[in-house]
C-alpha positions as CSV (number, residue, x, y, z in Angstrom):
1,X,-189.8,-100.4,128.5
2,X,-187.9,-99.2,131.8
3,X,-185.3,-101.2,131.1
4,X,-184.5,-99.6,127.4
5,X,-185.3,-96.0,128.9
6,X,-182.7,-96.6,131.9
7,X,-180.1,-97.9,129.5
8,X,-180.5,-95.1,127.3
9,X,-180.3,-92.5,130.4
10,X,-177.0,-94.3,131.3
11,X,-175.5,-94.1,127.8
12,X,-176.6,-90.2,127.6
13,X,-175.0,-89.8,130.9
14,X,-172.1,-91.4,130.1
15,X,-171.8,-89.4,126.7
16,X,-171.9,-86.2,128.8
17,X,-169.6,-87.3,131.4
18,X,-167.0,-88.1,128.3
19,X,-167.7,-84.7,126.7
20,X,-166.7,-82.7,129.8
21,X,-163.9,-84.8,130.1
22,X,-163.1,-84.2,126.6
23,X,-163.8,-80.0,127.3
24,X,-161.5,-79.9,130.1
25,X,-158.7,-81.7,128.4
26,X,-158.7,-79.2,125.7
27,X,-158.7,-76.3,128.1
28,X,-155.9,-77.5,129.9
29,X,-153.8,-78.1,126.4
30,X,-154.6,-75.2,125.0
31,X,-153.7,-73.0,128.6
32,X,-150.1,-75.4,128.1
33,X,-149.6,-74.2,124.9
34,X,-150.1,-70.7,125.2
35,X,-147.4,-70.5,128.5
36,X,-144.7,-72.8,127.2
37,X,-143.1,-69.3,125.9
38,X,-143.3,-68.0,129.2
39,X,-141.9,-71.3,131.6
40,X,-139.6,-71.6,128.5
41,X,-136.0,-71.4,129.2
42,X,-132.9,-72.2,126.5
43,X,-131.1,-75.4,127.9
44,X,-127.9,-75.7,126.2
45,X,-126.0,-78.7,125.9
46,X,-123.2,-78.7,129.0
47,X,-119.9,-77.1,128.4
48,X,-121.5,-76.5,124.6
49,X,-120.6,-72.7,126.0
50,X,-116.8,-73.5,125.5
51,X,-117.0,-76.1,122.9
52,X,-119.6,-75.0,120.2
53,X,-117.9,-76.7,117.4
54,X,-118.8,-80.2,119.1
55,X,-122.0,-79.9,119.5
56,X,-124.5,-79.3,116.5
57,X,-127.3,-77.8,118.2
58,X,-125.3,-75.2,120.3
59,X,-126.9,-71.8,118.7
60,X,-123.2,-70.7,118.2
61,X,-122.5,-67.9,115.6
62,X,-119.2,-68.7,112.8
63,X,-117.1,-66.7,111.5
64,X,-115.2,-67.5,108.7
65,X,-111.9,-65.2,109.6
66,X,-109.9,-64.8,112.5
67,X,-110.5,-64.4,116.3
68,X,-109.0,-61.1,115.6
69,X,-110.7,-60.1,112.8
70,X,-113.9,-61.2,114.2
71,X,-113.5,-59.1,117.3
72,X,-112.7,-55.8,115.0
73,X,-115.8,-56.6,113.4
74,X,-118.1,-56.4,116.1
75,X,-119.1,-52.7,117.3
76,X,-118.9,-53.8,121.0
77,X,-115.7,-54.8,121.4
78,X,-114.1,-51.7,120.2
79,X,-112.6,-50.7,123.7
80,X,-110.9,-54.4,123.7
81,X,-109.5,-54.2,120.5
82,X,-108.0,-51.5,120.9
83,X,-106.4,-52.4,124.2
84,X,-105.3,-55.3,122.3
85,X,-103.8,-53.3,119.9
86,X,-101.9,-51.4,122.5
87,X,-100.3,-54.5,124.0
88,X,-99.2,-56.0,120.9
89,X,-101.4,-58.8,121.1
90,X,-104.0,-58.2,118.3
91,X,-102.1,-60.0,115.1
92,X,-101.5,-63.5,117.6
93,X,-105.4,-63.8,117.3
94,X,-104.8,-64.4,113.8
95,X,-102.9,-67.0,113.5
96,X,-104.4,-70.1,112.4
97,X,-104.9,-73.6,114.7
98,X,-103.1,-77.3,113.5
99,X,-105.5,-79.7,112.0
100,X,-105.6,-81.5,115.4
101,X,-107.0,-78.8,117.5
102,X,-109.9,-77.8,116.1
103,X,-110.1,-74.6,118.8
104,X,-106.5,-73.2,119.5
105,X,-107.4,-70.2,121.2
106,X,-110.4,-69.3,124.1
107,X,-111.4,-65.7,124.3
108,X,-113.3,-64.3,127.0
109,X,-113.8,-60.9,125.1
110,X,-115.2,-58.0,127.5
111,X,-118.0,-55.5,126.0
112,X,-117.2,-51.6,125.6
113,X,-119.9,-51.3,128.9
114,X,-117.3,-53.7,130.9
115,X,-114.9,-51.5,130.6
116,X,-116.6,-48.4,130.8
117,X,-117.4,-50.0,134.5
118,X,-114.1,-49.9,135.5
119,X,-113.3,-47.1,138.2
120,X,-111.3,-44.3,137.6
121,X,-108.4,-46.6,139.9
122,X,-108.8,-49.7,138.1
123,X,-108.4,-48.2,134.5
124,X,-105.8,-45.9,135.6
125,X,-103.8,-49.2,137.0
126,X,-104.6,-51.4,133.8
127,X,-103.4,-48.4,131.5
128,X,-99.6,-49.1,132.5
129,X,-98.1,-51.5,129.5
130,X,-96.9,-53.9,131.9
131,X,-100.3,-54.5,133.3
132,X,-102.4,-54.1,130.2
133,X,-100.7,-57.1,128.8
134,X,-101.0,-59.0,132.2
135,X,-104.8,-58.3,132.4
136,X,-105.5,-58.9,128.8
137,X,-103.2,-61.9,128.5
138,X,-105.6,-62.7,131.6
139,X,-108.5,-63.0,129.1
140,X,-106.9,-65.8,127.2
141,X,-106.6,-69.3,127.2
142,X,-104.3,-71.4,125.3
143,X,-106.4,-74.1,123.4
144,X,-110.0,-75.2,124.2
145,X,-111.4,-75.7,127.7
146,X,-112.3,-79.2,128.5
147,X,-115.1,-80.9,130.4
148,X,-112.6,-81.9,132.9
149,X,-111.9,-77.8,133.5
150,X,-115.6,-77.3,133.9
151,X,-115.8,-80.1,136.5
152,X,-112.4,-78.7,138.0
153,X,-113.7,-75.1,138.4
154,X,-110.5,-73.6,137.1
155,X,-108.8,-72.9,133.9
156,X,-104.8,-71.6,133.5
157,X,-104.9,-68.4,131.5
158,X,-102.1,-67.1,129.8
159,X,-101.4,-64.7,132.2
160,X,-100.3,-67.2,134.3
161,X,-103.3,-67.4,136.9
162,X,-106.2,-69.6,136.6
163,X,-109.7,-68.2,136.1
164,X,-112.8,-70.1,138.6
165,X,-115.7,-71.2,136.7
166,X,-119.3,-71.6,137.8
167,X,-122.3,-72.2,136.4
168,X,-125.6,-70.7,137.0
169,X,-129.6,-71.7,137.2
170,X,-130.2,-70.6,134.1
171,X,-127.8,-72.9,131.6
172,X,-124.9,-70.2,131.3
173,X,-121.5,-69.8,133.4
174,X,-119.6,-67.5,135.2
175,X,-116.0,-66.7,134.5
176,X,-114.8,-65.7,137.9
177,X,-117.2,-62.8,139.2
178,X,-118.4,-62.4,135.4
179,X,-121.2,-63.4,133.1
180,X,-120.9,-65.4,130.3
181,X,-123.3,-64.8,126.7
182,X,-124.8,-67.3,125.1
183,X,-123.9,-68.0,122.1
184,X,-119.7,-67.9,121.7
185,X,-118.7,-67.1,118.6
186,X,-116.6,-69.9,116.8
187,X,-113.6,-67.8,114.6
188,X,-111.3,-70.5,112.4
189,X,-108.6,-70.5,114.7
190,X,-110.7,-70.8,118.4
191,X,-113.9,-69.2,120.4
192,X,-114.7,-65.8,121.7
193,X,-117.2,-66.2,124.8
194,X,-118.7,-62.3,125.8
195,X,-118.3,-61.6,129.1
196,X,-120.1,-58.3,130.8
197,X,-117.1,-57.8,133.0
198,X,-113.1,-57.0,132.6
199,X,-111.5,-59.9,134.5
200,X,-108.4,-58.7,136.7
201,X,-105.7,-61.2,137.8
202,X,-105.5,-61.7,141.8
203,X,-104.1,-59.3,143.5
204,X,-104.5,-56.8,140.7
């Protein structure tokens, strides 16, 4: 009789013990769950930044029309356009890439706010023809940039000087003192990657 009263103690025990178990495992799934949205962070693919058309989960918007068009489209890169219009360098964002390079042209487009932070010196500067071409031709890169630029830390603009390139804790990159956006914007002739800053040419 002991015997069969001590077995069924243990097995009650052990029942409990499995239960609690059981509770706590719950709890600490369910506290998971809840906070995943705030330890979340987007991780990108690398370099999917530059090269959204080769990679199908990069979150990149497409636009069917030109870089060009695509820029005159979007509210907050009026100031740009219309720089671009100045220097004569608008209708070249339309024309269209060769079937081998799928991305002929890279963009790094600054927001109306970038160039509203300019200072009265700097804008005053950029405003002369010579060197509005020579910073916006600054912001423009003749066909896609590679892995091996990212590794390198440089790309050649069409300006002439190279831009540095850096990446950052949280996924993105840096275009010389500049922040990058995800996601770029893939136009049918290259990509247009926002940056919060107007990038000036060494020595400018």
């Amino acid at each position: 009789m002991w015997l069969m009263y001590n077995q069924t103690f243990k097995s009650f025990a052990s029942n409990r013990t499995l239960k609690k178990w059981g509770l706590f495992i719950a709890i600490a799934s369910l506290i998971c769950l809840v906070s995943v949205d705030v330890f979340a962070r987007p991780i990108y693919p690398p370099y999917a930044l530059f090269q959204p058309y080769a990679y199908r989960r990069y979150p990149y918007r497409t636009f069917k029309g030109s870089i060009a068009d695509s820029l005159t489209r979007d509210s907050k890169f009026k100031n740009f356009v219309d720089e671009l219009k100045q220097a004569d360098l608008l209708n070249p964002l339309q024309e269209a890439c060769s079937q081998k390079e799928p991305s002929c042209l890279t963009i790094f487009a600054p927001t109306d706010k970038a160039f509203n932070a300019l200072s009265e010196a700097q804008f005053k500067k950029f405003s002369e023809p010579e060197n509005r071409v020579k910073v916006l031709k600054y912001h423009m890169i003749q066909g896609s940039v590679s892995n091996q630029d990212v590794d390198s830390k440089t790309k050649l603009t069409m300006e002439g000087s190279s831009v540095r390139i850096g990446d950052t804790s949280n996924g993105s990159y840096t275009i010389n003192d500049a922040n990058t956006k995800h996601p770029s914007t893939l136009a049918n002739n290259g990509v247009i990657i926002e940056v919060d800053k107007v990038l000036l040419p060494p020595n400018f």
